[in-house]
C-alpha positions as CSV (number, residue, x, y, z in Angstrom):
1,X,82.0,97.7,59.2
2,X,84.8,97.3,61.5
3,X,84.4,95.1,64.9
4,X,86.8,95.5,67.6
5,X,87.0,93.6,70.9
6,X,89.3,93.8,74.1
7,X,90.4,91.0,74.8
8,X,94.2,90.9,76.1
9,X,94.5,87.1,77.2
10,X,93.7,85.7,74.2
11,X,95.0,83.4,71.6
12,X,92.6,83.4,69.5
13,X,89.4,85.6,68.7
14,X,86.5,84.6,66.3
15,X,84.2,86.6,64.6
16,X,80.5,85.0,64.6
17,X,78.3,87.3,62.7
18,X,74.9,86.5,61.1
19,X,75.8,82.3,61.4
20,X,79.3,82.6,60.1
21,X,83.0,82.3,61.5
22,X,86.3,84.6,61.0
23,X,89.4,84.8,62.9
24,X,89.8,88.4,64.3
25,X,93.2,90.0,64.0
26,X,95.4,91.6,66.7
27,X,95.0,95.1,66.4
28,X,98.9,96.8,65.7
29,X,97.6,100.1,67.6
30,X,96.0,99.0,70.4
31,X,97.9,96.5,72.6
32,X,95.1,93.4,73.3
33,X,92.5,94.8,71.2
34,X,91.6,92.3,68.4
35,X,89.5,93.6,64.9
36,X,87.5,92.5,62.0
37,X,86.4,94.0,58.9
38,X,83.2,92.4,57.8
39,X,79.8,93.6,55.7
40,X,76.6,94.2,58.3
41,X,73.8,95.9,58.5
42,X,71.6,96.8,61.0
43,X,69.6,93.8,62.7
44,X,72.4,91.8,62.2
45,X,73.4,89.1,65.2
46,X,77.1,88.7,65.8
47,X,79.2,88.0,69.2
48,X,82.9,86.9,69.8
49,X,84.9,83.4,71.0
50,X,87.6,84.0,72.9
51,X,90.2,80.5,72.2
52,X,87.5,78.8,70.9
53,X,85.0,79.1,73.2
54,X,81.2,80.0,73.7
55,X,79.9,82.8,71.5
56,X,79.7,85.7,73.9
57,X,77.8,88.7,73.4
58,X,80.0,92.2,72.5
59,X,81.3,94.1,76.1
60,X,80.4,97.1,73.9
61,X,77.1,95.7,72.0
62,X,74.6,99.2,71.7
63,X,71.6,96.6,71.2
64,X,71.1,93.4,72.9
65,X,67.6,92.0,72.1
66,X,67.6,88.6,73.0
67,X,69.1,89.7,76.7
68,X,72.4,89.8,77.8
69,X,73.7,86.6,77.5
70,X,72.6,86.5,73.9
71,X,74.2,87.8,70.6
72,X,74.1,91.6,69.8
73,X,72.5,93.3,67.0
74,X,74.3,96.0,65.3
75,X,72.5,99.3,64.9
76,X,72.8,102.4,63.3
77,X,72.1,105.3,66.0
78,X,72.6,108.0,63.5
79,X,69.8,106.9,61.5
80,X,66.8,108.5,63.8
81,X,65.2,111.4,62.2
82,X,65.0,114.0,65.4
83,X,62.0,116.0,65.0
84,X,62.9,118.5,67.7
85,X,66.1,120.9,67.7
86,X,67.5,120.7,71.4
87,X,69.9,123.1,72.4
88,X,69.9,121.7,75.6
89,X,68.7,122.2,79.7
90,X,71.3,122.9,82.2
91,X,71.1,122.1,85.7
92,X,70.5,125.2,87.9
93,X,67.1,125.6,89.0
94,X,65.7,122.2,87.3
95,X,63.2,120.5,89.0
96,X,63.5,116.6,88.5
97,X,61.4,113.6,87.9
98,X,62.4,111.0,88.9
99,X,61.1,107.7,86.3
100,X,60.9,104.2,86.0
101,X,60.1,103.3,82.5
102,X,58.7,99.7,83.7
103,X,56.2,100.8,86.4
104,X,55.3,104.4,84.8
105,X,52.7,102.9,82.8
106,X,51.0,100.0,82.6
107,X,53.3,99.0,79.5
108,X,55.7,99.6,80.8
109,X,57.7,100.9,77.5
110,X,59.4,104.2,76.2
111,X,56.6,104.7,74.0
112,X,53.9,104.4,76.5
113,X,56.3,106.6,78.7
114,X,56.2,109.4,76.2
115,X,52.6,109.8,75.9
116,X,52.3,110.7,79.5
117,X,55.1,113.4,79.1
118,X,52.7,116.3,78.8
119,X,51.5,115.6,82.7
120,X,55.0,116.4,84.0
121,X,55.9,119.0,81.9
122,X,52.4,120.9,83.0
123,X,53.8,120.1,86.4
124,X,56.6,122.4,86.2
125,X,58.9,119.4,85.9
126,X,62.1,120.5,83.8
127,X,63.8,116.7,83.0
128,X,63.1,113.7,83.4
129,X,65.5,111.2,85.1
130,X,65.5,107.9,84.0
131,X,65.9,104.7,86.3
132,X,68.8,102.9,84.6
133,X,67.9,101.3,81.2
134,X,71.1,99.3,80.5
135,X,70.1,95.5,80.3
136,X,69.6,93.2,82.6
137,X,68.3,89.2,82.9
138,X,64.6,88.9,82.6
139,X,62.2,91.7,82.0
140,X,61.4,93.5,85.4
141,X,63.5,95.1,88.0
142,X,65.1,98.4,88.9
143,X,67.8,98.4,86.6
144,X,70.5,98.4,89.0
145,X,71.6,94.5,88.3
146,X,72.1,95.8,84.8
147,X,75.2,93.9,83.0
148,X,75.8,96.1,79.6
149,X,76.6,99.6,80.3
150,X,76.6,100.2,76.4
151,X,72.7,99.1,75.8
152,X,69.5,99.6,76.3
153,X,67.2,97.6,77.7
154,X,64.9,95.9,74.9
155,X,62.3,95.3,76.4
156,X,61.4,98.7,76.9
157,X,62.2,99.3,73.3
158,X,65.7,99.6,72.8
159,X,67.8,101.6,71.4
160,X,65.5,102.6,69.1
161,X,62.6,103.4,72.0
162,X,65.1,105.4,73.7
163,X,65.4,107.6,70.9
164,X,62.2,108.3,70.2
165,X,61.8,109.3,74.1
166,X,64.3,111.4,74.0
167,X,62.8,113.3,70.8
168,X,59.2,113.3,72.7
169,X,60.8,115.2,75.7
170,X,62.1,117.9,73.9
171,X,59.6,118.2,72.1
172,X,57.6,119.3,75.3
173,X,60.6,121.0,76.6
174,X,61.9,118.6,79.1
175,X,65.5,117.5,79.7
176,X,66.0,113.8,79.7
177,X,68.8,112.2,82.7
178,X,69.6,108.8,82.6
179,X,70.7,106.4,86.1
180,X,73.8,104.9,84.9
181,X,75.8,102.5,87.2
182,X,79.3,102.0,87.5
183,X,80.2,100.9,91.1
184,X,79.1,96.8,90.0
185,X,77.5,95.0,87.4
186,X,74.7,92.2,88.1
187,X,76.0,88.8,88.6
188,X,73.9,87.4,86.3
189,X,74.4,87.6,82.8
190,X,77.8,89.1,83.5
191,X,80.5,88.0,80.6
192,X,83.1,90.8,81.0
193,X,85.6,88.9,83.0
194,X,85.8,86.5,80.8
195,X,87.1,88.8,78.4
196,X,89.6,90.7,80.8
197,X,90.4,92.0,84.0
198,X,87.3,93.8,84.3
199,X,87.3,93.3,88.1
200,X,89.8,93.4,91.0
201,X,90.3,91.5,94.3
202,X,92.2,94.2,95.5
203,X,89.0,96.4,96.6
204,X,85.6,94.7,97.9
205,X,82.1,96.4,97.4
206,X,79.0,95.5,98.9
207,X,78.7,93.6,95.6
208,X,81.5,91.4,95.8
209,X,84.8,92.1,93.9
210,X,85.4,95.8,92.7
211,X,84.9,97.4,89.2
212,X,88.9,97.7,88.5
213,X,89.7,101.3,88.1
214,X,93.4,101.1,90.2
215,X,94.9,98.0,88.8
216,X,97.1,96.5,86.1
217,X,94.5,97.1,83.0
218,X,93.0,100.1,84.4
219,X,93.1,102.2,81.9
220,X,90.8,100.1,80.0
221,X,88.0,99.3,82.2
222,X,87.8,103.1,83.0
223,X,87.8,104.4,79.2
224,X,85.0,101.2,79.0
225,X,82.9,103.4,81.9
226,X,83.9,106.8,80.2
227,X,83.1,105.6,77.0
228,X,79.8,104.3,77.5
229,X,78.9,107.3,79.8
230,X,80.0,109.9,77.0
231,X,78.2,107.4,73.8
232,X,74.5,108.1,75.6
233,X,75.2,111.8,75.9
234,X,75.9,112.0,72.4
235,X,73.9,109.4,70.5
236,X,70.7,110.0,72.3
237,X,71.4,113.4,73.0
238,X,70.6,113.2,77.2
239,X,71.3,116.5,79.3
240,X,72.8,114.6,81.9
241,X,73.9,111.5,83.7
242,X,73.1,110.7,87.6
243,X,75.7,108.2,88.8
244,X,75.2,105.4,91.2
245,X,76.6,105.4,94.5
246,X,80.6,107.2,93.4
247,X,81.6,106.2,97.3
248,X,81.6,102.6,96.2
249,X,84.2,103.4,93.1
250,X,87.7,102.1,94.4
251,X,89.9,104.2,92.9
252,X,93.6,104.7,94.4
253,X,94.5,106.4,91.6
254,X,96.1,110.0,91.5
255,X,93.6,111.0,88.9
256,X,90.4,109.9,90.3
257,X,87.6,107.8,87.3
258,X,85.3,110.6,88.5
259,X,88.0,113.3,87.3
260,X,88.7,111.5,84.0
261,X,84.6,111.5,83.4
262,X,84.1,114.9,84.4
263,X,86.7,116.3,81.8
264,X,85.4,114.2,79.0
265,X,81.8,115.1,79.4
266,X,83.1,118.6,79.6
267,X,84.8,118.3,76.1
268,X,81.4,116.9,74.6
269,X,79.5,119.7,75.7
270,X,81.9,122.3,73.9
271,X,82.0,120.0,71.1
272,X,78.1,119.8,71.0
273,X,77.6,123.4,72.1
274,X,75.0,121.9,74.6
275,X,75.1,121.7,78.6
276,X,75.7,118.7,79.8
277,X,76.2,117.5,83.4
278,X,77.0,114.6,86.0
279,X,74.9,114.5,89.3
280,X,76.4,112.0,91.9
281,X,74.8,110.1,94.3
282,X,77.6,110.2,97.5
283,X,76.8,109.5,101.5
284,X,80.5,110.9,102.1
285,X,79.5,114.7,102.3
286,X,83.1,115.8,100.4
287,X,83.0,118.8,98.7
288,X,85.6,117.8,96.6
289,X,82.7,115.6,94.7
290,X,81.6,118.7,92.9
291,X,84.7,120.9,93.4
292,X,86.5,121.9,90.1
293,X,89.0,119.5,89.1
294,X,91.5,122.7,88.7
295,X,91.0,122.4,92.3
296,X,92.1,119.5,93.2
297,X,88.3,118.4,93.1
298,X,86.3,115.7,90.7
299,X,84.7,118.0,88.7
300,X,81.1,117.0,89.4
301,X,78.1,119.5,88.3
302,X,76.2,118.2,91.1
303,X,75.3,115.8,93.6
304,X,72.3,114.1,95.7
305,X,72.1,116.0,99.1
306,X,70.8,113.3,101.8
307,X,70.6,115.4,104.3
308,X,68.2,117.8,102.8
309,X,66.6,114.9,102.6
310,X,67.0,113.3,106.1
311,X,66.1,116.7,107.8
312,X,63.1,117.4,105.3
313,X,61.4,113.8,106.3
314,X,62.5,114.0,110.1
315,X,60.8,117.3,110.4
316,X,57.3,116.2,108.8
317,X,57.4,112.7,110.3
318,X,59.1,112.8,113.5
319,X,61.3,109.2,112.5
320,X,64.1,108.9,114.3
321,X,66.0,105.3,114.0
322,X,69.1,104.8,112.0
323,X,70.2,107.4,110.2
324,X,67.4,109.9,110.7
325,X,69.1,110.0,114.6
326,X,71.4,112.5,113.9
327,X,68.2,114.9,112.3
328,X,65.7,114.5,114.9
329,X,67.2,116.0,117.7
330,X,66.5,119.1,116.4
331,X,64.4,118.6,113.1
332,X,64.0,122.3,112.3
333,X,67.0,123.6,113.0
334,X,68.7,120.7,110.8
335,X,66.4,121.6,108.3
336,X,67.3,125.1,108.2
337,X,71.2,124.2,108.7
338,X,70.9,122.4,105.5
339,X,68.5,124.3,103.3
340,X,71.3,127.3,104.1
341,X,74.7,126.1,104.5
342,X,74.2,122.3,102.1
343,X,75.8,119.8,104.6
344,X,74.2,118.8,107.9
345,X,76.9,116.6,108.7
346,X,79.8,119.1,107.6
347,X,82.8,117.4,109.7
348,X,81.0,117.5,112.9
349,X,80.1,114.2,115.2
350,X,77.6,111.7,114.0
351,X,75.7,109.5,116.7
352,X,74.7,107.2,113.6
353,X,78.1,106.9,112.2
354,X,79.6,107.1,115.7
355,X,82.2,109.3,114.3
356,X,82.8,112.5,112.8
357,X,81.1,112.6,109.1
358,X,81.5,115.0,106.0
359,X,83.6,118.2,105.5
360,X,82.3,122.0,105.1
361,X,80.9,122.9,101.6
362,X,83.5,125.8,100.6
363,X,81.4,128.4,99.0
364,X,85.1,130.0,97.1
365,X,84.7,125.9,95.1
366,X,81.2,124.6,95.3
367,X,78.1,126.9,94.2
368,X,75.0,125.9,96.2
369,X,72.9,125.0,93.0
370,X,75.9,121.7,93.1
371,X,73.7,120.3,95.8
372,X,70.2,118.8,94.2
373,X,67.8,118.4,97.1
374,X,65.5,115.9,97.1
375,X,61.8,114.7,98.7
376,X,61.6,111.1,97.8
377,X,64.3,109.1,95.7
378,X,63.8,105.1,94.5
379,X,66.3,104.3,97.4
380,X,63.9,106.3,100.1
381,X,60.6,104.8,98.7
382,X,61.5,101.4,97.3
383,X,64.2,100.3,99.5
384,X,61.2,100.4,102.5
385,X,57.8,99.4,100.5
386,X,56.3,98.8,103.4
């Protein structure tokens, strides 16, 4: 099979796979990609040395079941038998689930996961949307520290687990979303910038340095974040992707990451014949999130409404600190402003922000089934346990 690395500031690049050693060659197509042709199957280990250095796990490794900071294992994602033909779930009018594989059942697996899918589906739940399953250090957490975009979590069950899920949900009907993140990866267990310029000082996120999507090896990192969003669509056959926080993706780009995703999960879906869509999580109230890219926009199918949210939980509760402020001097009418026109904060002044916040959402560009509203979300529940 054929191995292939990015690694443009190296000398040198060794192959370890399965205990042994072989210089990788410089690839004549692809300016600092380096390859290797060697005989593997699946289950076996391999990772890559950059000038003689530590073996370090594969930036693009599907399976990764010693952790991240161990060697990959390659796997064949064909090989899964699907038991249930799945034409697919669009996103108008679903009602979604919201999931954490860890804390769904007490073990905390795909497996277990999947026996409890006939509750939601009897619910009138029509996907389930996974809390990210990329890896990350150690065995519990949210899955937002994850540092492998490509793989899947093993202890949950890995690649393999997440198959079968998938399969178990259609087979009761149910869509399956997955969290992906790719605003920042965890700082521990992170390898990619030792492999290239993954990252960029020119942009600071609440995370530290940015994920590089403007700079000088761009185009790279982004078709890194494209590629691995567009692999789980296809090889475990998801309806959709919900994307971390877009607002913190630094892009001064004139074609936007977001744009660049949207058309390439648009080509899988004619390829596949299936509907497939991107939901993004954004506090900046911009139509042009979800507006078509022919019009100037990102190309979004949807994305998180907040203040549906905000004015839902102000009206029942009466809160009114931080950003529930704006909401609760007149809970019922924001509620109503948002469950008929999408934005609360459409341009107009924001006490919270102590500026003017958002834009209108032009109905000619966005279609109101864009906006998924939302009761509770990890971030509303988890982020205040208490």
């Amino acid at each position: 099979m054929l191995f292939q690395v990015w690694a443009p500031h190296a000398r040198r690049v060794t192959l370890h796979l399965s205990g042994h050693a072989s210089a990788m060659e410089p690839d004549p197509e692809r300016e600092g990609w380096w390859r290797a042709d060697a005989e593997a199957g699946p289950g076996a280990r391999y990772g890559f040395a950059l000038d003689d250095g530590p073996v370090l796990p594969d930036p693009r490794a599907r399976r990764l079941p010693d952790g991240p900071e161990a060697p990959g294992a390659v796997v064949d994602l064909t090989a899964h038998a699907w038991r249930h033909p799945w034409r697919g779930r669009g996103l108008p009018g679903a009602v979604l689930y919201e999931l954490h594989v860890g804390t769904f059942t007490r073990e905390g697996t795909f497996d277990a996961a999947a026996g409890r899918l006939g509750h939601l589906a009897e619910l009138g739940i029509t996907h389930v949307e996974l809390m990210p399953v990329c890896p990350f250090p150690g065995r519990h957490g949210w899955g937002y520290d994850g540092v492998a975009p490509w793989a899947v979590h093993e202890p949950y069950g890995g690649p393999d687990g997440l198959l079968r899920f998938v399969d178990a949900a259609h087979g009761h009907g149910l869509g399956v979303v997955l969290d992906v993140v790719h605003n920042h990866l965890g700082p521990s267990g992170n390898r990619l910038p030792e492999f290239g310029p993954y990252f960029t000082d020119r942009h600071h996120t609440p995370w530290g340095a940015a994920v590089n999507l403007d700079a000088p090896g761009s185009d790279e990192v982004r078709a890194y974040f494209v590629g691995s969003a567009v692999a789980f669509l296809r090889d475990y056959r998801l309806d959709g992707l919900r994307l971390d926080a877009v607002h913190a993706l630094a892009d001064d780009r004139a074609e936007h990451m977001l744009a660049e995703l949207s058309a390439a999960v648009d080509a899988l879906a004619q390829e596949t014949g299936r509907p497939l869509f991107l939901i993004a999580e954004s506090d900046r109230n911009d139509p042009r999130t979800t507006a078509p890219r022919e019009a100037n926009g990102h190309g979004l199918h949807g994305q998180w409404n907040d203040d549906y949210h905000h004015a839902l939980h102000t009206a029942l509760t009466g809160e009114s600190q931080g950003y529930y402020a704006d909401f609760a001097r007149a809970p019922l009418a924001a509620l109503a402003k948002t469950a008929t026109g999408g934005f609360f904060h459409d341009g107009g002044y924001s006490a919270f922000r102590g500026r003017r916040h958002g834009r209108p959402l032009g109905r000619a560009t966005t279609a109101a089934h864009r906006l998924v509203g939302y009761a509770q979300t990890h971030d509303q529940i988890g982020n205040r346990a208490l």
